[in-house]
C-alpha positions as CSV (number, residue, x, y, z in Angstrom):
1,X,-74.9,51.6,-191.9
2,X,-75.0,55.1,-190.3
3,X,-76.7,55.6,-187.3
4,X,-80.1,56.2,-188.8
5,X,-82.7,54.6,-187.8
6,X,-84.8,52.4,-190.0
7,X,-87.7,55.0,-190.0
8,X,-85.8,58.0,-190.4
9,X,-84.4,56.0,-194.0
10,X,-85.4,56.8,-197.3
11,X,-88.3,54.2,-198.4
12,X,-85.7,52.8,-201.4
13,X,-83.0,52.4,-199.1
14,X,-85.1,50.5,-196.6
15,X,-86.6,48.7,-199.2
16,X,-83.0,47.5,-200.2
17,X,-81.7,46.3,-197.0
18,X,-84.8,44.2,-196.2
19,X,-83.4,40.5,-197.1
20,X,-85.9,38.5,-199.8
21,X,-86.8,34.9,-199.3
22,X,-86.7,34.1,-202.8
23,X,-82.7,34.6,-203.0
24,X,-82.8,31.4,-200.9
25,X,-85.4,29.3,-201.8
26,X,-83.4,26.7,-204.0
27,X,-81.2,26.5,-201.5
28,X,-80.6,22.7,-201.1
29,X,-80.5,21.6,-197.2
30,X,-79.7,18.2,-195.6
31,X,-83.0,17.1,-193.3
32,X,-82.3,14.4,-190.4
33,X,-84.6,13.0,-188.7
34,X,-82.8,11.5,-185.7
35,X,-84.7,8.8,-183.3
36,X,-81.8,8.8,-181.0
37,X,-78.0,8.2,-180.8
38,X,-75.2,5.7,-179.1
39,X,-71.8,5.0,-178.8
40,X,-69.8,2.1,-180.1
41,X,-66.3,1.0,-180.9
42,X,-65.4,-0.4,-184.4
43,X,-65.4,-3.6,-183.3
44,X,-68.6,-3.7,-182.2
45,X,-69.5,-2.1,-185.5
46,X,-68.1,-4.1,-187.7
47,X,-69.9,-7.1,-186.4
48,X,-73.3,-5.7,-187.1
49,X,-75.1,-7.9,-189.7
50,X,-79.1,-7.9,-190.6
51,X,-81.3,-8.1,-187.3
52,X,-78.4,-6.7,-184.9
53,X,-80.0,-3.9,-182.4
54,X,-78.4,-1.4,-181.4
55,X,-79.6,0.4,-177.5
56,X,-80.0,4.5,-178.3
57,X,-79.9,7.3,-175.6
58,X,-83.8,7.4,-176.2
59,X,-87.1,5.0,-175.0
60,X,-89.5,3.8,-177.6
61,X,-92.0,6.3,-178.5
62,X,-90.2,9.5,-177.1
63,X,-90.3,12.0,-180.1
64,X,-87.3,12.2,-182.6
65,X,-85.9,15.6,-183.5
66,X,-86.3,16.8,-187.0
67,X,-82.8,18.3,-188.1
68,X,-81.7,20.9,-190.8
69,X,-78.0,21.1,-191.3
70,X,-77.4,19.6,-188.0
71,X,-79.8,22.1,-186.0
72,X,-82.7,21.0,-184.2
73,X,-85.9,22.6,-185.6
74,X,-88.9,20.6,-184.4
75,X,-89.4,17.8,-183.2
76,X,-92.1,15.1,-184.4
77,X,-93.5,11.3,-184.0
78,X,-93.4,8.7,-186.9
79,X,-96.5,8.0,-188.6
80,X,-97.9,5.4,-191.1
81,X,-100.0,6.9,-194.0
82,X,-100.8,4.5,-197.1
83,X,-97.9,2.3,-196.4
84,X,-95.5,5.3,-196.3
85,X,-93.5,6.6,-193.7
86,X,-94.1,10.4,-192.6
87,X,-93.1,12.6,-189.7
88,X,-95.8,14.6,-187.9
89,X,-94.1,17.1,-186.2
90,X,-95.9,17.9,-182.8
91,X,-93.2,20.9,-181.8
92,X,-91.3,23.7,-184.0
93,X,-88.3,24.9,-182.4
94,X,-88.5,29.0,-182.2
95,X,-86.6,30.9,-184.2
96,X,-84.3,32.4,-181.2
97,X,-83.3,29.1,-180.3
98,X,-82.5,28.2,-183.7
99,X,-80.2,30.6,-184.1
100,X,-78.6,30.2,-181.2
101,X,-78.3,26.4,-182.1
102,X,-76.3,27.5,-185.0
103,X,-74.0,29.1,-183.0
């Protein structure tokens, strides 16, 4: 782009380099919702069988983090609605640290 400045463009050409969310909204995205993490060897793996527990890096009832593609962007506490599981999320990451989680 030249050095022009966004209001010194012609409306059309400003209207043409504004980017639509509807190029992206069929987008399919992997969601994670993550209650906390550990480390084990494949032993200790493959002797896990119904009822084994496993110790994460988290205590019970900290919030989990809600992941897109592997980048934090809330984070939330499970709930019980009906018999179903659901996710309320209690804080939305901004978007300048988003982006710089992608990095």
């Amino acid at each position: 782009m030249s050095t022009q400045t966004a209001a010194a463009m012609p409306a059309d050409a400003h209207a043409a380099s504004e980017v639509s969310l509807d190029l992206i909204l069929d987008v399919g995205v992997t969601l994670a919702l993550e209650i906390g993490r550990t480390r084990i060897k494949v032993r200790d793996l493959l002797q896990l069988s119904a009822g084994s527990i496993l110790e994460l890096d988290r205590l019970a009832g900290e919030p989990l983090d809600v992941l897109v593609n592997g980048v934090r962007v809330a984070r939330g506490e499970v709930v019980v609605v009906n018999d179903n599981f659901g996710v309320r999320l209690t804080e939305v990451v901004s978007p300048r640290e988003r982006i710089e989680g992608v990095r």
